[in-house]
C-alpha positions in Angstrom: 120.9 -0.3 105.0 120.2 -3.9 105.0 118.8 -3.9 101.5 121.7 -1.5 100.5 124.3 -3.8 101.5 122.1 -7.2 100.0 122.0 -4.9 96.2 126.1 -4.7 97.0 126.3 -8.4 97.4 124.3 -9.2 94.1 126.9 -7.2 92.1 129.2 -8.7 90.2 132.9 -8.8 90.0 133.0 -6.1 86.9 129.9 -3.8 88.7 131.4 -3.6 91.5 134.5 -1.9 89.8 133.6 0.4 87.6 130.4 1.5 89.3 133.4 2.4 92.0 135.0 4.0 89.7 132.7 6.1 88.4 131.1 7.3 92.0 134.9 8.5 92.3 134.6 11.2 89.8 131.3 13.6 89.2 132.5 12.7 85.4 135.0 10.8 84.0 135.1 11.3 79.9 134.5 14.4 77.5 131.6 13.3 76.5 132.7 13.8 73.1 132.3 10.9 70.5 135.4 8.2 69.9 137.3 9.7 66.9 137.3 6.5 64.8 133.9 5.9 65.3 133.3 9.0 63.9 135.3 8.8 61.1 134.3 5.0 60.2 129.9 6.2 60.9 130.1 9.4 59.7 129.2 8.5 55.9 126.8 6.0 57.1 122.8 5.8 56.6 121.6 5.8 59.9 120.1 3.0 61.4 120.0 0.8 64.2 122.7 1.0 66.3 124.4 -0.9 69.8 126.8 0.8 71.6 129.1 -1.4 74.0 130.7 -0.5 77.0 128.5 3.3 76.7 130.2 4.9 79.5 128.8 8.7 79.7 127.1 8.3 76.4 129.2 9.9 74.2 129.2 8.0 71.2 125.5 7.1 72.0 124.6 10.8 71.8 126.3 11.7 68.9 124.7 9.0 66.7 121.4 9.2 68.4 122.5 13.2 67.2 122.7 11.7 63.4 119.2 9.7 63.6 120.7 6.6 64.7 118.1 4.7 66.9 120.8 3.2 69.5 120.7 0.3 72.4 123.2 2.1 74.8 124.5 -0.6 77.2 127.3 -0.6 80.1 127.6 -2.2 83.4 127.7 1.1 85.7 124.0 2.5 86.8 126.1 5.2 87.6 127.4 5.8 84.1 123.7 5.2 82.4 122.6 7.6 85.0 124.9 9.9 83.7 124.4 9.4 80.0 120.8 9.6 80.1 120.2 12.6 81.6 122.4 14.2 79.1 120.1 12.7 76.1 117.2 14.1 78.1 118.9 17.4 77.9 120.1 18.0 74.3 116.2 15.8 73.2 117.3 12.8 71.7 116.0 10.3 74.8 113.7 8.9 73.1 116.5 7.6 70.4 118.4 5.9 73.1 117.2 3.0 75.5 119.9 2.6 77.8 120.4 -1.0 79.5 122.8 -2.3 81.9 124.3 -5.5 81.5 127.6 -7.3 82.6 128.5 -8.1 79.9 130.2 -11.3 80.9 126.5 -12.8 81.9 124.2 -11.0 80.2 123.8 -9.7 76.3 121.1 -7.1 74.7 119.0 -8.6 72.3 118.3 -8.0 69.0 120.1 -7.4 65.6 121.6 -3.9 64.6 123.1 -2.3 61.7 126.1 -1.3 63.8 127.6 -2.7 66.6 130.1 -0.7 68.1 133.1 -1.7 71.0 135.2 0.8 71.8 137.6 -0.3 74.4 136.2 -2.8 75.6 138.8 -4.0 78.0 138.3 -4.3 82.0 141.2 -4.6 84.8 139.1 -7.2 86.1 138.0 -10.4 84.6 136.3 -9.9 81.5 135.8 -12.9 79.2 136.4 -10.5 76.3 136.4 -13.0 73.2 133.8 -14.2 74.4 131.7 -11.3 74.6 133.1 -10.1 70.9 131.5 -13.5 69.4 128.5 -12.5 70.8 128.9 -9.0 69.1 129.3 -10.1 65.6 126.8 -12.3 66.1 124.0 -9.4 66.5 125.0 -7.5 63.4 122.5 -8.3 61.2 122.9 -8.3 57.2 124.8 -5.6 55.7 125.7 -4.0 59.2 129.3 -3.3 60.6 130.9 -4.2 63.5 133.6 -1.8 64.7 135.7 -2.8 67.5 138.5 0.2 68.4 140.6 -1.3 71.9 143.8 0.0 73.7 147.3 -1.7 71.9 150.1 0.1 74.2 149.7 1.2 77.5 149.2 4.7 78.1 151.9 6.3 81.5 148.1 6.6 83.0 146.7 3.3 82.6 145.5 1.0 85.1 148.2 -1.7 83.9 151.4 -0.9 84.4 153.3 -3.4 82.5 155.1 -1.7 79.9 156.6 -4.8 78.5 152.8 -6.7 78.2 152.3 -8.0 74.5 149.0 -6.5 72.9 147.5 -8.6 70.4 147.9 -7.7 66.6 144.2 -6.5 64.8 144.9 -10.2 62.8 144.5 -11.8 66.2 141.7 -10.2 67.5 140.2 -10.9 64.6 140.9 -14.0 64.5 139.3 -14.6 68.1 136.2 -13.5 66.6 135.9 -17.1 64.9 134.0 -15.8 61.9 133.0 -17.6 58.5 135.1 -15.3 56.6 132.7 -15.9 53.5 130.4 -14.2 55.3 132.2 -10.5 55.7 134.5 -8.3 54.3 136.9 -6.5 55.9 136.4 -2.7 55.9 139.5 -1.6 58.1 142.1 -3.3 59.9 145.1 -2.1 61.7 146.8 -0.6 64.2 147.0 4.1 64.6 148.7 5.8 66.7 147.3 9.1 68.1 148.1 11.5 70.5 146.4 10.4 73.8 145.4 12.9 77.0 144.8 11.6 80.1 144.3 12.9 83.5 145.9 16.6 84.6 146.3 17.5 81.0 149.0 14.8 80.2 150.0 13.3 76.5 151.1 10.4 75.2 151.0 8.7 71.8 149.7 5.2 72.3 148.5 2.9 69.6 144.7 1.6 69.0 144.0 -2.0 67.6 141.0 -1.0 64.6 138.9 -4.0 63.4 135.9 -2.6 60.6 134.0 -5.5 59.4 130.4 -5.5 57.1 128.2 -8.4 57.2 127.2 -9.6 53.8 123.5 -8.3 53.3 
């Protein structure tokens, strides 16, 4: 008990929260891949890939699925628990190696051919800029980084603020602090899709979509 409650003190902030969150629910997402990831990855040699913020593993599972050799990080043992016993089960483990990292402290190393952030965005704090810097940073030459976060607020969401202003895709870009000689810009702009939430509900919200490719 003693060492239980001394692991519970060591957390941080953001652990605390979503590994919470996720002991709440015996699963909280489809498992099914992000849509624009795979629509933007799809046509894509495979390659090495980092997955940010993996969740249950969806998106980690379906490239692993395509060949992609994948660094599947999130802050939630609970959540990597999760995700890599369902690798184990449909045989691509050994494509995946699953880390857990806040990432507000702590960063995977290495250089991929895709780095991948799909909403990224924490109730708590969450020096998110920050932590996107550090994302372009580890594409390496010739990969993409695809960042895909929330722009409205769904009638399920956390935040409640219906009147909070969402940053345009220009501004997030423009927190990434790039040497725009250095990339190209593959996609950039702001969908709406139908959303479904908990109990079967709808709602059309809007995504922010950043696609940019490191010169090789």
């Amino acid at each position: 008990m003693n060492d239980e409650r001394h692991n519970e003190d060591r957390r941080t902030e953001g652990e605390r929260f979503w590994e919470a969150h996720y002991q709440k629910h015996e699963r909280v997402w489809s498992g099914e891949a992000n849509a624009v990831l795979v629509d933007v990855v799809a046509s894509l040699p495979p390659g090495s890939a980092l997955d940010l913020g993996c969740a249950e593993g969806g998106d980690a599972l379906w490239l692993a699925q395509r060949g992609w050799q994948v660094t599947a990080v999130d802050v939630s043992a609970t959540a990597l628990h999760r995700a890599a016993a369902q690798a184990a089960a449909v045989g691509v483990a050994g494509r995946i190696d699953f880390q857990q990292h806040d990432l507000a402290h702590t960063f995977p190393s290495g250089s991929f051919d895709l780095v991948s952030a799909q909403y990224l965005q924490s109730p708590v704090a969450f020096p998110r800029a920050r932590v996107l810097q550090r994302a372009a940073s580890a594409v390496a030459g010739g990969g993409l980084l695809l960042v895909v976060e929330h722009a409205s607020v769904a009638p399920w969401s956390w935040n409640q603020n219906q009147h909070q202003r969402f940053p345009t895709p220009e501004e997030v870009l423009a927190t990434l602090a790039l040497d725009r000689e250095q990339w190209d810009i593959v996609l950039l702009g702001r969908p709406t899709r139908q959303a479904v939430g908990p109990n079967g509900a709808t709602a059309q919200v809007a995504d922010n979509l950043i696609a940019i490719r490191r010169h090789g």
